[in-house]
N, C-alpha and C positions, 0 to 999 in steps of 0.2 A: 078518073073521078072528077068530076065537075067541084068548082068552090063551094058551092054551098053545101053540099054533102061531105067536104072534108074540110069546114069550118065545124059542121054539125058533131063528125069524130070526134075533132081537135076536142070541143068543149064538152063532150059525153067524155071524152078520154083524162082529162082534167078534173073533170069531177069524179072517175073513179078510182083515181090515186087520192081524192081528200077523201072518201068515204067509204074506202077497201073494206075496213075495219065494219061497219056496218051493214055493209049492203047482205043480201043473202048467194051463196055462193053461185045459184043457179042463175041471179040474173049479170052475175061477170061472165060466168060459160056464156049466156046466153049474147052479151055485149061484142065479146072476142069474136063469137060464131059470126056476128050479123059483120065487124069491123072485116073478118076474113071475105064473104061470100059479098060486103058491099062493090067488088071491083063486076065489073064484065065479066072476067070468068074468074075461077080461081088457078092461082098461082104461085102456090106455094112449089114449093122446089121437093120432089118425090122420086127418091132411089127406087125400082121397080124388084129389081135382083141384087142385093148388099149383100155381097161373105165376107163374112170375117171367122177365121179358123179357129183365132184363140180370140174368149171371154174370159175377163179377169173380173170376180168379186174381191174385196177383202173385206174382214171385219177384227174389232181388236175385243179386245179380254186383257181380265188380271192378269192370270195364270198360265201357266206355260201351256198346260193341257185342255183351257178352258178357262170357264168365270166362275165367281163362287158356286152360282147356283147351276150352273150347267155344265156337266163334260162333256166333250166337243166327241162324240162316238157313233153322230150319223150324219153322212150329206146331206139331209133334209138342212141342216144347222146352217148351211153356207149358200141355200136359194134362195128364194125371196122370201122372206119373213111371212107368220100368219098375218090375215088379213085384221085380225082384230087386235093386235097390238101395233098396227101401223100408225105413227102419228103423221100429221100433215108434211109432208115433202115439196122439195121442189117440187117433182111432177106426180105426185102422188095424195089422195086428197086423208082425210080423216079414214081410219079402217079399209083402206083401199092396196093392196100389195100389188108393187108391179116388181120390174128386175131391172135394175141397176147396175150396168157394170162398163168396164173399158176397153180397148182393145191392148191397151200396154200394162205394165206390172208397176211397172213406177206411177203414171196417175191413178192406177186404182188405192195404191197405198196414199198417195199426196192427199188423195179424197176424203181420207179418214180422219184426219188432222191428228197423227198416230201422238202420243205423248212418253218422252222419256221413260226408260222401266218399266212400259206395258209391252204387249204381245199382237201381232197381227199374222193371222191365217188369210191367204189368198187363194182361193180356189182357179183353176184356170178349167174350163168349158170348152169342150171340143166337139163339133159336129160328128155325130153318130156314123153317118151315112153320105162323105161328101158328093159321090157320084151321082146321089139320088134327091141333092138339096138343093132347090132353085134360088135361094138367097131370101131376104127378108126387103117386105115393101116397108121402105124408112121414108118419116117426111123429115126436110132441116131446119132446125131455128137459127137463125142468125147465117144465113145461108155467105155472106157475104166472107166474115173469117172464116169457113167451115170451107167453103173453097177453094183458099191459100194454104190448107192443110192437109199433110197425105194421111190416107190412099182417096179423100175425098177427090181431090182437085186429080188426081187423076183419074178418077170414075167421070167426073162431070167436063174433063177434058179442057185443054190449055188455053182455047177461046172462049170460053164460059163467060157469059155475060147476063146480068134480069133487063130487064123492060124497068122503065122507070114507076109503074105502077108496081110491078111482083116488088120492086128491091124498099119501095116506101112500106110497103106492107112488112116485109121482114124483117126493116129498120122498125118499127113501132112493137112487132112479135116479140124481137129481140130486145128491144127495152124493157117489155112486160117481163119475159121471162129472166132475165141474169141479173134482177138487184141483187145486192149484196145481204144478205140476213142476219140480223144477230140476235140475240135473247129474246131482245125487248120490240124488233122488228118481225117477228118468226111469222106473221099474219100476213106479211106481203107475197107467201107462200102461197094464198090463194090467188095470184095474179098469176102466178107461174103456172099451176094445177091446171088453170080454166085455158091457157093456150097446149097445153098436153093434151086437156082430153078433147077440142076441136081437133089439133093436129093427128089424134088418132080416131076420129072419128071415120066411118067405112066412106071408099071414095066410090063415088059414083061416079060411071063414065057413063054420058050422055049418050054419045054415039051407038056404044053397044049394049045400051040397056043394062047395063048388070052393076052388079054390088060388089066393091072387094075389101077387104078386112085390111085394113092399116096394122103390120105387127110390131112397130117402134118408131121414136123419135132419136136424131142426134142433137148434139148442141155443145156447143167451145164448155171447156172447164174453167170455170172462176177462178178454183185454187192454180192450176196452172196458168192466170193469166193470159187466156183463150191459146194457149199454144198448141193445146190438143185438146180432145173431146170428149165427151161422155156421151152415152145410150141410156137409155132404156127402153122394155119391148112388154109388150104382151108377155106372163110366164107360161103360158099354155106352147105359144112358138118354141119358146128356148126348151121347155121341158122334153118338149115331144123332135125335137130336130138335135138336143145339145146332151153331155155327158160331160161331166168331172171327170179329166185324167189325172190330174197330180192337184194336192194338196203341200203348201208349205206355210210352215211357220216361224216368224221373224221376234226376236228380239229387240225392241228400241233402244239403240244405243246412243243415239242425238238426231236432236230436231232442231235445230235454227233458221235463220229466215232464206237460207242459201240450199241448203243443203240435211239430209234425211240418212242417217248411216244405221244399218239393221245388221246384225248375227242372223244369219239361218240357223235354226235351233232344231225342226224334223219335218218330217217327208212323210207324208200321209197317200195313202192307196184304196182306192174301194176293195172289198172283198169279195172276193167272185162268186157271189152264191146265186142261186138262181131263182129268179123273179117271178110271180106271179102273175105282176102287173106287170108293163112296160114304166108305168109311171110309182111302181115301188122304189122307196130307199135302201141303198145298198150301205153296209156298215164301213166304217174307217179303220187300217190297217197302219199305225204308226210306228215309224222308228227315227232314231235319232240319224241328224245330219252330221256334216265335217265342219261344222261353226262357221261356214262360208260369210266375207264380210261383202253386205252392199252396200254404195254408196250410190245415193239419187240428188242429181241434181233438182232445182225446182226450178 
């Protein structure tokens, strides 16, 4: 990238951190788009075949068997939410449902920022058919921690290195995407959206002509202090390749700045009935646990 083109970012980029809050969302997608495709080629960092065996959701409630207004009685309750009570996400825009989730049990609970005396259910997601699964085409944000992290860094192998054009670009991606958000900040949410939905935008290989579906993004965990990372994917992928084997539910017995100690309280099972669809929900089968104690570090 010649100077004058990457004085021209520098100050389009500057100005879209003072006028996030106003601008319309379509012309951030469209800034990110141009900041990504401005290099020679593109060079974002793209897992072609990612498996991971176990997908961990979680989410919390009041109540031991649910929230006031809803009991927890179908695995629909634990994929990605409907699309029309989605509110703005990291990677997720207004009314927009994608899936969220981690490959370990402890960041998916860290994620939820669980609270004393509440309850969190963790769903773990297992590949249907591993014989028959070629793995998932992921691109990385913040490629740079996400490479010092396993099972990354050893997908991307122990001489991994960017060009100094790919690692400036994911230095800038990764700025946009991991501020910190809080109440009153929640709008910088569309900085992070608009490098999601480029990075899942379909990759076109020049060479051979053809189109291919991006079906997730990775990216370090805030709450974790980039120690490990989070997903998200297309839910069409995970639906049609993944399955709920186990269901559990925790107790919050303390949350301090160190450490997360949970009761297991029950163990949830789909019920074997037989489907219509492939993509029908199958019912929740619960019974109570042995009060197992876990203790997570953060």
């Amino acid at each position: 990238m010649n100077d004058e083109k990457r004085n021209t970012l520098i100050n389009e980029y500057n100005n879209l951190l003072r006028e996030y809050m106003r601008i319309p969302q379509e012309q951030i997608n469209r800034w990110v788009k141009d900041l990504i495709f401005s290099q020679t080629r593109f060079t974002s960092e793209v897992i072609v075949n990612y498996h991971c065996d176990g997908l961990f959701r979680a989410r919390t409630h009041n109540r031991l068997d649910g929230s006031d207004k809803t009991l927890f009685t179908c695995e629909s309750q634990f994929w990605n939410p409907p699309a029309e009570i989605c509110k703005l996400g990291r990677c997720n825009d207004v009314n927009e449902s994608l899936f969220y989730c981690s490959i370990e049990l402890s960041t998916s609970i860290i994620e939820t920022k669980p609270i004393k005396g509440e309850f969190i259910t963790v769903a773990k997601f297992q590949i249907k058919n591993p014989e028959k699964y070629n793995g998932a085409r992921v691109r990385l944000i913040g490629v740079k921690t996400l490479s010092k992290l396993y099972p990354i860094k050893d997908v991307l192998g122990e001489d991994y290195e960017r060009d100094a054009e790919g690692l400036e670009l994911d230095e800038t991606l990764d700025e946009l995407f991991h501020k910190r958000i809080s109440p009153e900040t929640e709008k910088l949410y569309r900085l992070s959206v608009a490098v999601t939905k480029s990075m899942l935008t379909t990759l076109y290989d020049r060479e051979q002509q053809v189109y291919v579906e991006m079906h997730g993004v990775l990216y370090p965990s805030i709450e974790r202090n980039r120690k490990h990372f989070n997903m998200v994917f297309r839910p069409n992928h995970v639906r049609y390749h993944y399955a709920i084997g186990e269901l559990r539910t925790f107790e919050v017995i303390e949350n301090n700045d160190t450490i997360i100690i949970l009761k297991e309280r029950r163990i949830g099972k789909l019920k074997p009935t037989i489907r219509s669809d492939p993509f029908d929900y199958f019912g929740i089968s619960w019974k109570n646990s042995n009060d197992e104690i876990i203790t997570i570090n953060k």
